[in-house]
N, C-alpha and C positions, 0 to 999 in steps of 0.2 A: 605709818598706816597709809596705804594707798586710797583713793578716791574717783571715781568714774562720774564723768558727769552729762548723763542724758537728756538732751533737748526733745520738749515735745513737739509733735509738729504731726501735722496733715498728710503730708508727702507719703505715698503709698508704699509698701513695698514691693518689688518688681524683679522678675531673675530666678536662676536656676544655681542652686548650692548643694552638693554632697557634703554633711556633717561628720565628724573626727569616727572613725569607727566607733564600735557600741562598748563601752566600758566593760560592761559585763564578759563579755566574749572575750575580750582580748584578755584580762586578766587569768582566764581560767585558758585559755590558749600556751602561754607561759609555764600556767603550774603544770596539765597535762602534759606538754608538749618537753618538759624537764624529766617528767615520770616516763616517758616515750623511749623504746629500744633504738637510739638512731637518730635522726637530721631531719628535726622539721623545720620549716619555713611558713611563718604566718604573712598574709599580707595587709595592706589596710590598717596597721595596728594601731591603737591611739596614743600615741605618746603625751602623755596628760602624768600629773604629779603621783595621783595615785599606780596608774598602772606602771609608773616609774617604781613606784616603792615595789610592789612582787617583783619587777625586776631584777632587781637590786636585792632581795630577799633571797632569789632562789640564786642568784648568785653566789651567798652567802653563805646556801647550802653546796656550792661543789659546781654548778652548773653553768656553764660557759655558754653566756647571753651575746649575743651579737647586734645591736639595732641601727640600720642604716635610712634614716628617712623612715618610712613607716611600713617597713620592714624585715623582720629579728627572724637572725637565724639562732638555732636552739640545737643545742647538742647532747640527747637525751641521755639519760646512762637507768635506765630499767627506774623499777618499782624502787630497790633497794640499793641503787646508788646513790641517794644525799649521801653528804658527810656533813659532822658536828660545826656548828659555824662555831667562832672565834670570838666574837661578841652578841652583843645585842643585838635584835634582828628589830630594826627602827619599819615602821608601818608606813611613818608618815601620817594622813587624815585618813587611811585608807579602811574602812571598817571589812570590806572583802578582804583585801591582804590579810587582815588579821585573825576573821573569823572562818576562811577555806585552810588557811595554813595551821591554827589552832586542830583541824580535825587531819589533817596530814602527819603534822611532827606530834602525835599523839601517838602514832603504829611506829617512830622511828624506835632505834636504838641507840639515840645518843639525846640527850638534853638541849634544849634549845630557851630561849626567854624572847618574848614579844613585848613591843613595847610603840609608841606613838607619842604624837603633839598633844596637845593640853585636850584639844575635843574630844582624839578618839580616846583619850585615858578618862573621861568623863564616860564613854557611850557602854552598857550594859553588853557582858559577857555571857553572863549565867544561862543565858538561852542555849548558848552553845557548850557548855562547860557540863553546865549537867546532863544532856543525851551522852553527850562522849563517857563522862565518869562511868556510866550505865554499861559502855562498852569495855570498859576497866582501864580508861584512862586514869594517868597521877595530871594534873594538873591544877597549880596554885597562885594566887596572886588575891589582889588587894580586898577587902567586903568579900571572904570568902569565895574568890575566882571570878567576879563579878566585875572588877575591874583590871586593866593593865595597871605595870605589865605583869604577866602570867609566864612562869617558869611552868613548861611541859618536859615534864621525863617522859619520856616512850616507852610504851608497854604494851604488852600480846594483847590485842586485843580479841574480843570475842564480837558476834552478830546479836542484835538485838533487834526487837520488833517497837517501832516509837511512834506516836501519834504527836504531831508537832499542837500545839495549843497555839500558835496563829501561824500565815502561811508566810514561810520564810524562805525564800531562794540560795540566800546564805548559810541559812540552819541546816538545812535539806542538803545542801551541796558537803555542806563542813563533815557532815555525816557519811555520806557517800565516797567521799575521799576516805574516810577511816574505814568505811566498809573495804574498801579495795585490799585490804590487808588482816583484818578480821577474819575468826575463825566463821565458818557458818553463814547463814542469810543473813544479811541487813535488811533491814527494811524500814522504809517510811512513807508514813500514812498524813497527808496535807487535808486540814481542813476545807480548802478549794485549791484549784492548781494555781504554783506560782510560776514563774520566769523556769524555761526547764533548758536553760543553755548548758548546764553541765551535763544532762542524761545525751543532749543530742550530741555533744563532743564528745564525751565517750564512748557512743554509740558506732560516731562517725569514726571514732580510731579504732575500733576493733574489741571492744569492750561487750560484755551481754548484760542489758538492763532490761528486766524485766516491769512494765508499765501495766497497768490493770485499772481504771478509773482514778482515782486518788493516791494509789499505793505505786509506790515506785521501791525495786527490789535488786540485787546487787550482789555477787557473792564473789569471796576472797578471788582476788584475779592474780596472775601468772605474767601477765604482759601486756603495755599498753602499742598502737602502731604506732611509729613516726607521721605525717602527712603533713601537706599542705591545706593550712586555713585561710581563708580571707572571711576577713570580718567584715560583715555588715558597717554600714552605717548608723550613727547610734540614734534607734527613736525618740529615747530624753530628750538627747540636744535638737532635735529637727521638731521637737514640738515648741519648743522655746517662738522659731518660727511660724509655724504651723497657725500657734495664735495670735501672732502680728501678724499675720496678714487678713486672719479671720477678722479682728479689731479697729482696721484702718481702711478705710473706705477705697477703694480703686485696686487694692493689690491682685496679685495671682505671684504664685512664688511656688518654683517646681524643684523638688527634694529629694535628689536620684540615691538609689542602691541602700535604701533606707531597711531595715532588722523590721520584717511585719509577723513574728511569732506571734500567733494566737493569743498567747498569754502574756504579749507585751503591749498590743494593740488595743486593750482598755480607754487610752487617750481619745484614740480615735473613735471609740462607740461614744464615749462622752460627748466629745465636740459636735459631732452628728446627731445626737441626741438634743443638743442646742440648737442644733440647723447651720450646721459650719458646712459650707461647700469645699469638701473634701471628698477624696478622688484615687484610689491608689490603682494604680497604671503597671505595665512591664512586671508582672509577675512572675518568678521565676526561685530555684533553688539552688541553693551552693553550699556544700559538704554540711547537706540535711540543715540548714537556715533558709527558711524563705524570706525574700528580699522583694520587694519592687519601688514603685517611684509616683510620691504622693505631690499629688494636686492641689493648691488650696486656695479658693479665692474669697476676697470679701463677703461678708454673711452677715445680716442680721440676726442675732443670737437671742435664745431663750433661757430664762433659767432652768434648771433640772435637777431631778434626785441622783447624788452618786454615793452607792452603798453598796454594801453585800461584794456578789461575785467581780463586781466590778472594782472592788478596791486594790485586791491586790495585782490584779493585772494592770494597774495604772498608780500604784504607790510614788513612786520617783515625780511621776509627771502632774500630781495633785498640785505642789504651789502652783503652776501654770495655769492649773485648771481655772484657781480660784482666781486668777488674773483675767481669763475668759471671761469667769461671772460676773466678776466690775464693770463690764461692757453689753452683759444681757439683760436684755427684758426680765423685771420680777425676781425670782426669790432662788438661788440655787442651793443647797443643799448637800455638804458632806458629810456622813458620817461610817459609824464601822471603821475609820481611819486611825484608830489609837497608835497605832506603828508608826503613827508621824512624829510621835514624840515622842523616839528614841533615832530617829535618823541622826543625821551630822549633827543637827541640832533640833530644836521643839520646832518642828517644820509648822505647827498648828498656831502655838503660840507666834512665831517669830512672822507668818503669814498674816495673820491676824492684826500685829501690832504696826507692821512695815505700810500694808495695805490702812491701815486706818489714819496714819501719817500723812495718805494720800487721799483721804477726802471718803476715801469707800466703808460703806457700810457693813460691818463687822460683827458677828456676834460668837463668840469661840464656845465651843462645846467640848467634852471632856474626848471626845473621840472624834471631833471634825469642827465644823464651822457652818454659820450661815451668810449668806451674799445676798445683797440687793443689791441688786446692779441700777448705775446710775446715767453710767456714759458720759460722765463726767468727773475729772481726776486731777489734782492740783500737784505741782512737783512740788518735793519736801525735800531734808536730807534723812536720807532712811541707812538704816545698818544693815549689810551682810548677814548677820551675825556669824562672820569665819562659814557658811555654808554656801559652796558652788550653785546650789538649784534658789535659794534664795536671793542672791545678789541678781543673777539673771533672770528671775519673774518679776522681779522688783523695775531692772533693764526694762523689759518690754511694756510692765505697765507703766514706764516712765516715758514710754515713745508718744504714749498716746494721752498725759498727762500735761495742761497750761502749765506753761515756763519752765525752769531746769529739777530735774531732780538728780540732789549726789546719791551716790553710793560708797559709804566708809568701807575699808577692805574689802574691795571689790578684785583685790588679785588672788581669790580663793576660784574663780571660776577656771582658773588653772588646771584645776583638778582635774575637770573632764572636758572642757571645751576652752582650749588654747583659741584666740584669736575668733573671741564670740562677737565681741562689741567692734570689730572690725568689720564683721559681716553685717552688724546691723548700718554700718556706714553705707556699705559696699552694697546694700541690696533699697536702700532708700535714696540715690542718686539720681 
């Protein structure tokens, strides 16, 4: 078991970093761009543990992957050219791997079986398992499909009309990929909008998605284009920053070509809402992603309410959040967050328990948590628990935390930000 050990300190942070592209993007970059007539080329890609595993997945199915540096050329063969992989199709931690590919090799014609490490064979299915059945999916695995791994036979599928019961980016997308091949309309109806990378990448290859306020619509497709992507940089990873510098007295720290979707920039309303001097600069678009380049200097921070519309355009980036609140005036507030605990791991619980190891005021709630912020944080040895956005909230609120704090399996941050704890070297010099 690996261990990280974070010195706190004064020292500001100071500098200009582009973060690993944006998880999200790159992963469904991959799937599309395999399902694509033709040679695409993505650039920017993240090469991180997870987006290795879809790699390596759709490899699996037939698909001749390429990755040089950060970036993979991809050699599409249409809708209906996978072939039957040969084994197990390993996920790795990846819960997107698992649950966008779960609605794809659901329309194939050949049998497939998913499977992962000890976490994701912990992390609930049935969100995705039962909309697909709906669509006349066979798919079966452990606690009745609810867990890996799940053996999918492929089957004709038909269109259905689904109202998701909370907002899921992965649910929603898992869908939409089986819609590509269903008889009829698909459709789905989100309770608030979520993360909508896969409508604008299919959008952007030549796909017709119809959007209407919450309802996002789909019907059997013919063919995807090839093109070239470049990925964003991923806002997760740049918030990680975003709040060491808010938290550390003297910093400014500039975080170019950063993913500022409407409906991933939640983080950002947060922080601002605290009083973080944040700043997004160089606005601009690239194959229908808007992108620019955030500003963020020291701030006195306040506590705040984060709930409702604002949860799920900032789910990923909540540990961080609650790392901000440890350093604000007064009482912050999350809730509406129940989806934290079904992440990599109980994002709620394990925030709760890591943070209160370090002195901070805690009080967990069945759907979020409460912060009193102290401005003061003692290092401890606190646990990952195996979750990449946990070990690194834990990171930064150990910058600003008296004396050392470890981090047990701290080589989970692999996942999506290779060469995180590097930059916090590199940017407090």
């Amino acid at each position: 078991m690996s261990k990280k050990i974070i010195k706190g300190s004064s020292t500001p942070f100071r500098g200009e970093i582009t973060p690993p592209g944006d998880k999200s993007i790159s992963h469904r970059s991959l799937i599309l761009g395999s399902l694509a007539n033709g040679h695409s080329v993505v650039k920017d890609f993240l090469i991180s543990d997870d987006t290795l595993s879809t790699a390596n997945a759709m490899r699996a199915l037939g698909i001749t992957i390429g990755i040089n540096g950060t970036q993979v050329d991809i050699t599409g063969k249409g809708l209906y050219g996978l072939s039957e992989p040969e084994k197990v199709i390993d996920c790795g931690n990846s819960g997107t791997t698992t649950r966008l590919l779960t609605g794809l090799l659901s329309a194939q014609t050949f049998t497939s079986i998913l499977d992962g490490d000890k976490y994701l064979q912990a992390r609930p299915m049935r969100r995705v398992v039962g909309p697909l059945s709906l669509m006349g999916a066979q798919i079966e695995g452990k606690e009745d499909g609810n867990k890996l791994p799940l053996t999918i036979t492929g089957k004709k599928l038909k269109g259905i009309r689904y109202e998701l019961p909370v907002a899921s980016a992965q649910v929603k997308s898992a869908i939409l990929l089986a819609g590509l091949y269903a008889d009829g309309e698909t459709e789905v109806i989100e309770p608030e909008p979520s993360r909508d990378h896969t409508e604008r990448m299919l959008s952007y290859l030549g796909v017709a998605i119809q959007k209407n306020g919450n309802s996002i619509k789909i019907n059997k497709t013919q063919e995807i284009n090839p093109g070239e992507i470049i990925v964003p940089a991923d806002i997760s990873s740049a918030a990680f920053f975003i709040v060491a510098a808010l938290i550390t007295p003297g910093s400014e720290v500039l975080i170019k070509n950063v993913g500022i979707s409407p409906l991933r920039t939640g983080i950002i309303d947060i922080l601002q809402n605290m009083g973080g001097d944040i700043e997004i600069i160089n606005q601009r678009e690239v194959n229908k992603e808007p992108i620019g380049d955030i500003l963020t200097r020291s701030s006195d921070l306040h506590g705040t309410e984060i709930s409702g519309e604002l949860i799920p355009k900032a789910i990923d980036e909540l540990p961080i959040a609650a790392v901000a609140a440890c350093f604000a005036e007064g009482e912050t507030r999350i809730r509406d967050a129940k989806e934290l605990r079904v992440k990599e791991t109980d994002r709620i619980k394990a925030m709760a328990t890591e943070l209160g190891k370090l002195g901070a005021r805690v009080l967990e709630f069945e759907d979020g948590m409460s912060i009193h912020g102290s401005r003061s944080l003692t290092g401890a040895v606190c646990s990952s628990w195996g979750d990449h956005r946990i070990a690194m909230s834990i990171a930064i609120a150990g910058t600003r935390a008296k004396g050392e704090t470890q981090i047990l399996d701290a080589e989970c941050v692999s996942v999506s930000y290779p060469g995180f704890f590097k930059i916090i070297d590199e940017l407090r010099q």
